[in-house]
DRENDREN-325843 format. One record per residue (C-alpha): chain; x, y, z. Coordinates in steps of 0.2 Angstrom, whole numbers. Layout:
{chain:A, px:X, py:Y, pz:Z};
...
This chain:
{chain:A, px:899, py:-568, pz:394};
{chain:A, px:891, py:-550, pz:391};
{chain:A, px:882, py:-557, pz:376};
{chain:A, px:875, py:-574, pz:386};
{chain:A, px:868, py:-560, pz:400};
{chain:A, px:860, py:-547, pz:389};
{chain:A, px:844, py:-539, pz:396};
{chain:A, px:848, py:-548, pz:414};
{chain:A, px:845, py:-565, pz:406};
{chain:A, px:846, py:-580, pz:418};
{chain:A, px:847, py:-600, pz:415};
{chain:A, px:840, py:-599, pz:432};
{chain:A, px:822, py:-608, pz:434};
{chain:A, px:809, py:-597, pz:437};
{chain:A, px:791, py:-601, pz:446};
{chain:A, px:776, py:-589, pz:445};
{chain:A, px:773, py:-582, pz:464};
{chain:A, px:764, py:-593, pz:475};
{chain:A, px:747, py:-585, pz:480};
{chain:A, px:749, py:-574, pz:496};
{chain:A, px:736, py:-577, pz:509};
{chain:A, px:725, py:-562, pz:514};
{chain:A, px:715, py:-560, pz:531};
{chain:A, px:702, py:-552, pz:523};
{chain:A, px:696, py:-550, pz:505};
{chain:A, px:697, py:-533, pz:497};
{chain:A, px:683, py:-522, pz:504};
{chain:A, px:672, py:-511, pz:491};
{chain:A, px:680, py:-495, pz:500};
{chain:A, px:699, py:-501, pz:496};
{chain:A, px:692, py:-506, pz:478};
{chain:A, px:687, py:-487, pz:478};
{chain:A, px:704, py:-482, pz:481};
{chain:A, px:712, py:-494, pz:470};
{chain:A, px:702, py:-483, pz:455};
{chain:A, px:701, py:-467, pz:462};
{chain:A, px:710, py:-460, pz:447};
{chain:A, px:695, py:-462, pz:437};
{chain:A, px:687, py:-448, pz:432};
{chain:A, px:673, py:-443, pz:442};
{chain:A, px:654, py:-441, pz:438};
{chain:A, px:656, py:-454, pz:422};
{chain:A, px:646, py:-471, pz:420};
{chain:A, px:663, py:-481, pz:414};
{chain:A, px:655, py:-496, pz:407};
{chain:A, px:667, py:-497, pz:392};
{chain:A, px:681, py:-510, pz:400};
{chain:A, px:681, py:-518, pz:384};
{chain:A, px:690, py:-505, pz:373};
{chain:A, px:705, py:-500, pz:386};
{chain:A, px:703, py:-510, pz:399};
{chain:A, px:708, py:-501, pz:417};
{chain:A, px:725, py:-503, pz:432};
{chain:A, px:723, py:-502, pz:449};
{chain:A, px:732, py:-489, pz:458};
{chain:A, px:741, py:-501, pz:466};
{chain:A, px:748, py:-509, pz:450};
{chain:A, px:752, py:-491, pz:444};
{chain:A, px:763, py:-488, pz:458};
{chain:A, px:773, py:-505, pz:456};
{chain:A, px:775, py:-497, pz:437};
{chain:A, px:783, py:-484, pz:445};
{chain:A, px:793, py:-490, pz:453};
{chain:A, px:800, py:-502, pz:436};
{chain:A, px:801, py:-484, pz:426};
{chain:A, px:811, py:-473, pz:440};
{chain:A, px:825, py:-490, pz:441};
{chain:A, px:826, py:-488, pz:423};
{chain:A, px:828, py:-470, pz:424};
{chain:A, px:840, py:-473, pz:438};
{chain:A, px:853, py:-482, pz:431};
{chain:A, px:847, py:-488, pz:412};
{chain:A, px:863, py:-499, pz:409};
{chain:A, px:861, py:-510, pz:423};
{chain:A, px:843, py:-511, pz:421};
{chain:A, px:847, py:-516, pz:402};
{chain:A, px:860, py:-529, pz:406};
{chain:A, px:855, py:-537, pz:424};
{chain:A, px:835, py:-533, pz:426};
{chain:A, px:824, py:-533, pz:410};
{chain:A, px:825, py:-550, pz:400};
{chain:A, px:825, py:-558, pz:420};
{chain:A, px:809, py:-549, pz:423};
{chain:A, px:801, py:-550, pz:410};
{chain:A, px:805, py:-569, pz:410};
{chain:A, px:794, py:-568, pz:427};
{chain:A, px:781, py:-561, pz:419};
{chain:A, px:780, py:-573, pz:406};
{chain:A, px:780, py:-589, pz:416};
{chain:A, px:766, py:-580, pz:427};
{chain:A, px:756, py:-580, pz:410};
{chain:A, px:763, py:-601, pz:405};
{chain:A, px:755, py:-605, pz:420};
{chain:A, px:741, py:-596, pz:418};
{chain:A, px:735, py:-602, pz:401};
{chain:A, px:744, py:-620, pz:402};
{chain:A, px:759, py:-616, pz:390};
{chain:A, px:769, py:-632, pz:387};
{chain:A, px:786, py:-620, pz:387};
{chain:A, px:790, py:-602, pz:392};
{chain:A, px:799, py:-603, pz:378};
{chain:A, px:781, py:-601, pz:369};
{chain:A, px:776, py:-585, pz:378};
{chain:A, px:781, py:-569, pz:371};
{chain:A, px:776, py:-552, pz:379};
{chain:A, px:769, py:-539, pz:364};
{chain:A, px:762, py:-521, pz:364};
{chain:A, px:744, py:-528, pz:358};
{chain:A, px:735, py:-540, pz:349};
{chain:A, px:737, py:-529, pz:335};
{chain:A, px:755, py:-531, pz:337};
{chain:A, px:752, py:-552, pz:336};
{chain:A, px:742, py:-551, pz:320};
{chain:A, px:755, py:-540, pz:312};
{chain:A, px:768, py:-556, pz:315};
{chain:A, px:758, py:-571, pz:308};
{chain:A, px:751, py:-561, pz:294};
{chain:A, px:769, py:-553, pz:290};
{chain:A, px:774, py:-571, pz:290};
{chain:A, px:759, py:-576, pz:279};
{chain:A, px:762, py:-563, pz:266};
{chain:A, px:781, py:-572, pz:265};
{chain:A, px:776, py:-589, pz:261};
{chain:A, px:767, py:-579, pz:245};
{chain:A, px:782, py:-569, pz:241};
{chain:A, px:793, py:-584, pz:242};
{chain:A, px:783, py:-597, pz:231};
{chain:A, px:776, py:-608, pz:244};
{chain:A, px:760, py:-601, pz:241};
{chain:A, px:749, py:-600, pz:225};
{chain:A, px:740, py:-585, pz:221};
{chain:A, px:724, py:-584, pz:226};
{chain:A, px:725, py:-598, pz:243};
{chain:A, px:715, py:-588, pz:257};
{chain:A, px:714, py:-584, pz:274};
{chain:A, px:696, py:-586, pz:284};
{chain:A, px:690, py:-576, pz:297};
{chain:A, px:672, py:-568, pz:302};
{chain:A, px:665, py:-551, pz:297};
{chain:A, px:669, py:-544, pz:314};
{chain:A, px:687, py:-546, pz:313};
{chain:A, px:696, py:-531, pz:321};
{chain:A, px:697, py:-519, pz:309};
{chain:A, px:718, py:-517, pz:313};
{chain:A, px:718, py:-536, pz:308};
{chain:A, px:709, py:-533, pz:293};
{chain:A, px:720, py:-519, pz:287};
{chain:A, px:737, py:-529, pz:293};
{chain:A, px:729, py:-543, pz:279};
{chain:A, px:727, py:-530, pz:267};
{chain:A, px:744, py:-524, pz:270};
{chain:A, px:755, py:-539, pz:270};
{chain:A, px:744, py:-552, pz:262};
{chain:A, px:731, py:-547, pz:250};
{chain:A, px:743, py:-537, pz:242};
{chain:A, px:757, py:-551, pz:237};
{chain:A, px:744, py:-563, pz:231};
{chain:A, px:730, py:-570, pz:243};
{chain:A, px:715, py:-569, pz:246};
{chain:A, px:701, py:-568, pz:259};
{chain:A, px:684, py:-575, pz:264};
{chain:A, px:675, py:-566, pz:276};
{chain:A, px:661, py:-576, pz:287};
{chain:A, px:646, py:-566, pz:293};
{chain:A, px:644, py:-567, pz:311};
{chain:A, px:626, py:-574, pz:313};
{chain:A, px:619, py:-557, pz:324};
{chain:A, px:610, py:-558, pz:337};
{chain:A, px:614, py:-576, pz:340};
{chain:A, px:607, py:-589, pz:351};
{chain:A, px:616, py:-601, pz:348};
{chain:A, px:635, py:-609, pz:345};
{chain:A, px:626, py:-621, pz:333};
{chain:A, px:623, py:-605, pz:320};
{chain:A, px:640, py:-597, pz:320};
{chain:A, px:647, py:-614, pz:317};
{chain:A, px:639, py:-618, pz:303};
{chain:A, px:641, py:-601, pz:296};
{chain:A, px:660, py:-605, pz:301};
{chain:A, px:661, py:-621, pz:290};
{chain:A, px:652, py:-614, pz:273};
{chain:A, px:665, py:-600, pz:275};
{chain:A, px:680, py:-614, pz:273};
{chain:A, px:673, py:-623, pz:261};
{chain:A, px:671, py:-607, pz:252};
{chain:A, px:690, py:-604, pz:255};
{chain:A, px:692, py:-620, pz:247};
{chain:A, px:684, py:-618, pz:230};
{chain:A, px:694, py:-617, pz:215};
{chain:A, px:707, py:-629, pz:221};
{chain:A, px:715, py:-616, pz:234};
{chain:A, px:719, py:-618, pz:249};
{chain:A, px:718, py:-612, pz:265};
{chain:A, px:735, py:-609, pz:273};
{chain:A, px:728, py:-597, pz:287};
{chain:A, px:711, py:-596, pz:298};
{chain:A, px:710, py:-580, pz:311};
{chain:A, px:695, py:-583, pz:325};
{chain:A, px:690, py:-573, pz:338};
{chain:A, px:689, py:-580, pz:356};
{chain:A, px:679, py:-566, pz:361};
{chain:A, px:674, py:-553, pz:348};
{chain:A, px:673, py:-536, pz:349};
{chain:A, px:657, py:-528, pz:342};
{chain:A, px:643, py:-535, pz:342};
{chain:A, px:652, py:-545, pz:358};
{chain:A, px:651, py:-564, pz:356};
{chain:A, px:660, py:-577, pz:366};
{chain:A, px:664, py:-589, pz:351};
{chain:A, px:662, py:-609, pz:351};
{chain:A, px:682, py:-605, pz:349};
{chain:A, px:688, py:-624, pz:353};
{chain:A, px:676, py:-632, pz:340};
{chain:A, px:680, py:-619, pz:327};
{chain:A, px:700, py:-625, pz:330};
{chain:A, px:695, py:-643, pz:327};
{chain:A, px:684, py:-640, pz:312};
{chain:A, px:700, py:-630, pz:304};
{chain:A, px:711, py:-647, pz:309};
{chain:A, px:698, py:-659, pz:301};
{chain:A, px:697, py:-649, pz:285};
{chain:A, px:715, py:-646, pz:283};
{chain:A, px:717, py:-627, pz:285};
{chain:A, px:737, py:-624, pz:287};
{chain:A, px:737, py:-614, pz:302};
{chain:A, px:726, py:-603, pz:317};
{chain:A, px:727, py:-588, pz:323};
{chain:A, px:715, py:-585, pz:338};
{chain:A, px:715, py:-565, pz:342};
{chain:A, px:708, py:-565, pz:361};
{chain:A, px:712, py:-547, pz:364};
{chain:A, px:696, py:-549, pz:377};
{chain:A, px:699, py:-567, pz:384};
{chain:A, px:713, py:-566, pz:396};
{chain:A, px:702, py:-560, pz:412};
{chain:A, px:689, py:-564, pz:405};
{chain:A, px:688, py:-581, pz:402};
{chain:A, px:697, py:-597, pz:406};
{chain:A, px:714, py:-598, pz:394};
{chain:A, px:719, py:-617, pz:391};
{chain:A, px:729, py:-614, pz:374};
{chain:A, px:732, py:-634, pz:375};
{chain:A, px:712, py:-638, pz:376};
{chain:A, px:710, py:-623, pz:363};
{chain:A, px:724, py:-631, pz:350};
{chain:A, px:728, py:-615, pz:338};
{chain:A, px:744, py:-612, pz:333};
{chain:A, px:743, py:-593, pz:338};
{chain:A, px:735, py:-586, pz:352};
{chain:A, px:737, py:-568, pz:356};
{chain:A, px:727, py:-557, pz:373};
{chain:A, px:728, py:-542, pz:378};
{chain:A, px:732, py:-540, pz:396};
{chain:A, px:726, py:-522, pz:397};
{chain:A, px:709, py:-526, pz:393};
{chain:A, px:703, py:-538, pz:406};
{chain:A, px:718, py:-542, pz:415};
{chain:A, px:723, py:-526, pz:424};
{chain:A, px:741, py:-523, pz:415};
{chain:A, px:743, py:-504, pz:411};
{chain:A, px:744, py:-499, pz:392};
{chain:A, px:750, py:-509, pz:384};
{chain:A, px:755, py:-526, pz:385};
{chain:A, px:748, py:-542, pz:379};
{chain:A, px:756, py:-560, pz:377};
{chain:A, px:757, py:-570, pz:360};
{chain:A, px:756, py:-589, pz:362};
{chain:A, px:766, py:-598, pz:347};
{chain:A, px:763, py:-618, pz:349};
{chain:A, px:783, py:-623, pz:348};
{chain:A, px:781, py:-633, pz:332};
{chain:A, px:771, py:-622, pz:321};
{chain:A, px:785, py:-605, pz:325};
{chain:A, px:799, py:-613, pz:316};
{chain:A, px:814, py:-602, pz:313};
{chain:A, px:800, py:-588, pz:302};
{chain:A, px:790, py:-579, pz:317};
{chain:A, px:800, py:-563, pz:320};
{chain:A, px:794, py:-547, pz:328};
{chain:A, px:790, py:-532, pz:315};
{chain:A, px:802, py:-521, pz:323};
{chain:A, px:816, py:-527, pz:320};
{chain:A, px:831, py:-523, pz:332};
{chain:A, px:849, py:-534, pz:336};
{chain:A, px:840, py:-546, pz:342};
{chain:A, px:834, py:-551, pz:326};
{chain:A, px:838, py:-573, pz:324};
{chain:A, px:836, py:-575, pz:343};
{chain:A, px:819, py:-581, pz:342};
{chain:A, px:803, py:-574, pz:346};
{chain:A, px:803, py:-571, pz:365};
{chain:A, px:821, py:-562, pz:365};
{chain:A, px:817, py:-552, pz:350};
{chain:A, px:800, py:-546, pz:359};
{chain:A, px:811, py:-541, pz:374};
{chain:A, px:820, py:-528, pz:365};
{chain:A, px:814, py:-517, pz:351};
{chain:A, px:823, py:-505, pz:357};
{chain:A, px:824, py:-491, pz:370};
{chain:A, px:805, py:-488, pz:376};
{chain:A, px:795, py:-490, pz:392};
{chain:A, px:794, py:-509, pz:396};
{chain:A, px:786, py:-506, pz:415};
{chain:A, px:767, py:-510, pz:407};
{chain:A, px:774, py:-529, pz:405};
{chain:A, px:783, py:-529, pz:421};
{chain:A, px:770, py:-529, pz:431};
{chain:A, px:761, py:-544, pz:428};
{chain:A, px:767, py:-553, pz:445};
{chain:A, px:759, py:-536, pz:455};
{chain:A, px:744, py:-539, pz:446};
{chain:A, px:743, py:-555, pz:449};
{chain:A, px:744, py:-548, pz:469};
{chain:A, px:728, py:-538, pz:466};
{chain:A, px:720, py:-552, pz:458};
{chain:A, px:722, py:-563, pz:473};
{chain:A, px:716, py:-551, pz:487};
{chain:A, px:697, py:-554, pz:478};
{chain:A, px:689, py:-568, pz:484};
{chain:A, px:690, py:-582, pz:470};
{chain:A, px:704, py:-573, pz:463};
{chain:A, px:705, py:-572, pz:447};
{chain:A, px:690, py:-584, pz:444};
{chain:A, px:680, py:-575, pz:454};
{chain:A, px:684, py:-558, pz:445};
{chain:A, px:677, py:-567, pz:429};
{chain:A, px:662, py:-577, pz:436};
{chain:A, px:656, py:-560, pz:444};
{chain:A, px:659, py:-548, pz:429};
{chain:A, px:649, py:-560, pz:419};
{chain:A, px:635, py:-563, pz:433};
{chain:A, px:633, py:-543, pz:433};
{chain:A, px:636, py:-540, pz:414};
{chain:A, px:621, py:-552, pz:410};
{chain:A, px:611, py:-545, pz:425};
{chain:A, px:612, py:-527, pz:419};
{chain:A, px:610, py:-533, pz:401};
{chain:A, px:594, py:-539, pz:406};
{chain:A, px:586, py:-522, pz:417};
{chain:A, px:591, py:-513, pz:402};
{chain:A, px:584, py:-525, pz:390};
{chain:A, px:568, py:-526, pz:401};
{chain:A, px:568, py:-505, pz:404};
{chain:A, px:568, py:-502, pz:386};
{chain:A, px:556, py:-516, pz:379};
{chain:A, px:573, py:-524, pz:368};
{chain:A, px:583, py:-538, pz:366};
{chain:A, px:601, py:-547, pz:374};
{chain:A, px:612, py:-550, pz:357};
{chain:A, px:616, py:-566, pz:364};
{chain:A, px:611, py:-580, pz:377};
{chain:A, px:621, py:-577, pz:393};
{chain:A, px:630, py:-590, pz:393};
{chain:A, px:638, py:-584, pz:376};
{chain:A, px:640, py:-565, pz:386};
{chain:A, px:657, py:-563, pz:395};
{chain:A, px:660, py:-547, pz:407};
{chain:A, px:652, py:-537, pz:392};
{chain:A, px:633, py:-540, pz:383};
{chain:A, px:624, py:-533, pz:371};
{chain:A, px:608, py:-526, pz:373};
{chain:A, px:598, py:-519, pz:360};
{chain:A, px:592, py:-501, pz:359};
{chain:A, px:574, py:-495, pz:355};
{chain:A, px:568, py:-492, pz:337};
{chain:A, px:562, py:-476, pz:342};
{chain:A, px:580, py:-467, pz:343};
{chain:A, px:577, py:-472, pz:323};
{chain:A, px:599, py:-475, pz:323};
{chain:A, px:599, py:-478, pz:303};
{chain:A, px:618, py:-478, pz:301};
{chain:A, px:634, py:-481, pz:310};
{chain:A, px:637, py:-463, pz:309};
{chain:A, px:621, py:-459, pz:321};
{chain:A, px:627, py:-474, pz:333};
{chain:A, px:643, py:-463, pz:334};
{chain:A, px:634, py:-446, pz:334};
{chain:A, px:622, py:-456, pz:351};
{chain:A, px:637, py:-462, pz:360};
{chain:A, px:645, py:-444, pz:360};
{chain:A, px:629, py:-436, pz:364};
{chain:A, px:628, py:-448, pz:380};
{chain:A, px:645, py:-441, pz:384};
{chain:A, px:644, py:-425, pz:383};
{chain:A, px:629, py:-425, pz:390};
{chain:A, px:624, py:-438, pz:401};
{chain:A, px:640, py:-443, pz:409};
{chain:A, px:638, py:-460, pz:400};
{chain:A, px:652, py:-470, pz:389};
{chain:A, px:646, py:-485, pz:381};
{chain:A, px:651, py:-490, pz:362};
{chain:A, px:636, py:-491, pz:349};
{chain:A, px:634, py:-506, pz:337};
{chain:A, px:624, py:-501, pz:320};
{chain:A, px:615, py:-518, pz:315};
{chain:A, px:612, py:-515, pz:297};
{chain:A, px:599, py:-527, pz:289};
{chain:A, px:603, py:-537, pz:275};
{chain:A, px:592, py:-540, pz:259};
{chain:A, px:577, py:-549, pz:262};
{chain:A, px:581, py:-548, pz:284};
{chain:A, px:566, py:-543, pz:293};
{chain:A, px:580, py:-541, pz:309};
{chain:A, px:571, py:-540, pz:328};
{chain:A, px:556, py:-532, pz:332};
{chain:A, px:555, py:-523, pz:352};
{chain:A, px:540, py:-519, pz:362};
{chain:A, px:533, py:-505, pz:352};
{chain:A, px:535, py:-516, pz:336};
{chain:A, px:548, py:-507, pz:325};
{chain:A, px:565, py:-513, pz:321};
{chain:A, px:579, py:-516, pz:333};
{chain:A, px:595, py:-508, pz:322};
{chain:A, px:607, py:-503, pz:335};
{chain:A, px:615, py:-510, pz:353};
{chain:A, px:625, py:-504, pz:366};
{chain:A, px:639, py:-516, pz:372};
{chain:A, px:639, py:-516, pz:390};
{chain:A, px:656, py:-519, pz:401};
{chain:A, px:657, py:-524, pz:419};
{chain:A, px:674, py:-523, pz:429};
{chain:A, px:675, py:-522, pz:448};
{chain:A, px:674, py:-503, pz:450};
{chain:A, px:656, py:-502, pz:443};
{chain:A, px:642, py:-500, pz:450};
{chain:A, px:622, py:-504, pz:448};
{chain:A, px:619, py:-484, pz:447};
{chain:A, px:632, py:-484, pz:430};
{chain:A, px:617, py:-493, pz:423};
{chain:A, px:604, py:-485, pz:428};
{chain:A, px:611, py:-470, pz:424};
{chain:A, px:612, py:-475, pz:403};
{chain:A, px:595, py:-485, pz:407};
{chain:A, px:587, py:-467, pz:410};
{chain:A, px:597, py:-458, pz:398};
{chain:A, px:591, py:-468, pz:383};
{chain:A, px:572, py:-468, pz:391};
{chain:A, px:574, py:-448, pz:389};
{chain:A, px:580, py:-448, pz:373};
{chain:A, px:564, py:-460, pz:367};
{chain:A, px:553, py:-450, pz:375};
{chain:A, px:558, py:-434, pz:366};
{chain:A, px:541, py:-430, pz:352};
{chain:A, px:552, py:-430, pz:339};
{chain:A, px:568, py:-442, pz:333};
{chain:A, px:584, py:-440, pz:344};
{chain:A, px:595, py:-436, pz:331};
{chain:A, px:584, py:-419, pz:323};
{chain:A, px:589, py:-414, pz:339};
């Protein structure tokens, strides 16, 4: 009997919350309090890299810690897996799951990756594989995602094409054809390709991806399996994991989503996880399946996953909820992109309609950025000493590229990737607009300073 109930499991069915009715709409005050943690005199308009909790969800996270800390053997064997079923049916619901039972809760997306690649490299080690079949995916993929190929594929026999995201972009039509001449690449020789990775939203430069074509091109030319990492998209944009059609779809739900550090969901479609999708820290839970082996890796803080239904409280006291989050983020993202564009004479990286809550704008030839290294040494020097933090994008030109020109006629070679959540404001951007206007003016190069 123990063994059927372990982690507070139930057979009982479970319904997400239904949406509580508010007389009012949160008010731009109580949004003040929700973040008043923040730290003060900083523009924050990097979302994107670690996302952001209200106060409110904090406290609910509290209180899931102290009943751990209150009684952890009760909590072990009549709270967790029930609760954490709770939050993941919130999230089936949400992205229009078939199954719970395809929903597991994971630290990250880097986490995700680490399972279908751990379960690529054993399809090598066991035979299934020849030497050589590859795995697709653009440029830009996440550098943790590279390195988990490098560690559990490459390494026992496959091999990998990388696509070159067509940047700026202005349209789906380019990164899609860039998409296909990278598979038929992956093809050559006779090999084939048993796995594509594609980013639903990626992370520098920022592109919302054509993600559901890309899905069907890999169905019509025969690639084994997809793996979508959305570490942005959940919060940012509409999730319909049926619509999308990958096999894999992992997101973040501290990014966008309002979870604390860290927790993300991992979307397995039921018959491409088979019996070989485990999680890479193996526990006793090993053979139960995905799900069960996710909710127990062993003793550590599983609050940040917990919480999901209390974010889905804050979520509904905006007007829109969730929807209107993501519609307004986007709406102020592309609007700021554009007064700084405009301010310094440059470019957006991308149409707005391919922006999300973040954009890319580009900065001005002046700064004379010449390396990824001086992107980093501009983003700690607005810091430090502008109150400003916003991640720099080096746009390196290729061979024979003449790259974007802005007003004062040299080359665009670097961007700033903007984020917009609900705690920011129009003075966050004014606030970088004028510090990058200072630093062009300065007589000599910004960084002989």
């Amino acid at each position: 009997m123990e063994s059927e109930e372990r982690n507070g499991e139930s057979n009982r069915h479970h319904r997400a919350p239904k949406k509580p009715r508010f007389a009012e709409f949160i008010t731009e005050s109580e949004i003040r309090s929700e973040f008043a943690h923040h730290q003060n005199g900083i523009a924050r308009i990097n979302n994107g890299s670690f996302g952001c909790c209200p106060g409110s969800v904090l406290a609910d996270q509290r209180e899931w810690q102290l009943r751990f800390l209150e009684q952890p053997d009760d909590f072990y064997f009549n709270v967790l897996r029930r609760g954490l079923l709770e939050s993941r049916t919130v999230v089936k619901d949400l992205i229009n799951a078939d199954d719970v039972e395809e929903v597991s809760l994971v630290d990250n997306a880097t986490t995700a990756a680490a399972i279908v690649l751990q379960k690529l490299g054993r399809g090598f080690v066991d035979g299934r594989y020849q030497r050589n079949d590859t795995v697709v995916m653009f440029n830009c993929a996440f550098e943790s995602v590279k390195k988990s190929i490098q560690a559990h594929v490459t390494r026992v026999g496959g091999s990998t094409v990388e696509v070159r995201l067509p940047f700026p972009v202005s349209s789906n039509d380019e990164i899609i054809a860039a998409f296909r001449k990278g598979l038929e690449k992956g093809k050559a020789d006779g090999r084939t390709v048993r796995l594509a990775i594609i980013d639903h939203i990626t992370s520098m430069p920022c592109v919302l991806m054509p993600v559901r074509e890309l899905v069907k091109i890999c169905r019509e030319e025969g690639v084994e399996q997809v793996f979508v990492d959305a570490a942005h998209a959940m919060g940012s944009v509409k999730v319909d994991v049926k619509e999308i059609g990958a096999d894999y779809y992992v997101s973040n739900l501290h990014k966008w989503f309002f979870c604390p550090p860290s927790a993300a969901f991992f979307y397995c479609k039921k018959h491409s996880s088979g019996s070989d999708v485990h999680h890479p820290v193996v526990s006793h839970e090993y053979g139960n399946g995905l799900p069960i082996e996710s909710a127990w890796i062993g003793t550590r803080d599983y609050s940040s996953q917990l919480v999901v239904p209390s974010v889905m409280k804050f979520l509904n006291r905006f007007e829109g909820g969730i929807e209107g989050i993501m519609k307004r983020n986007h709406d102020e993202a592309v609007r700021m992109g554009i007064m700084l564009a405009d301010a310094w004479g440059t470019n957006l990286g991308s149409p707005p309609e391919m922006c999300v809550g973040m954009a890319m704008i580009g900065l001005p030839s002046k700064l004379a950025l010449q390396s990824e290294e001086d992107g980093k040494k501009l983003r700690s020097y607005l810091r430090v000493h502008c109150g400003v933090e916003v991640p720099i994008y080096f746009q390196g030109l290729s061979d024979g590229e003449e790259g974007v020109r802005d007003k004062d006629g040299g080359v665009i070679t670097a961007y700033v990737r903007i984020s917009h959540q609900v705690y920011n404001r129009v003075e966050d951007y004014e606030r970088l607009r004028d510090a990058i206007l200072r630093i062009r003016s300065l007589s000599e190069p910004f960084l002989q300073h």
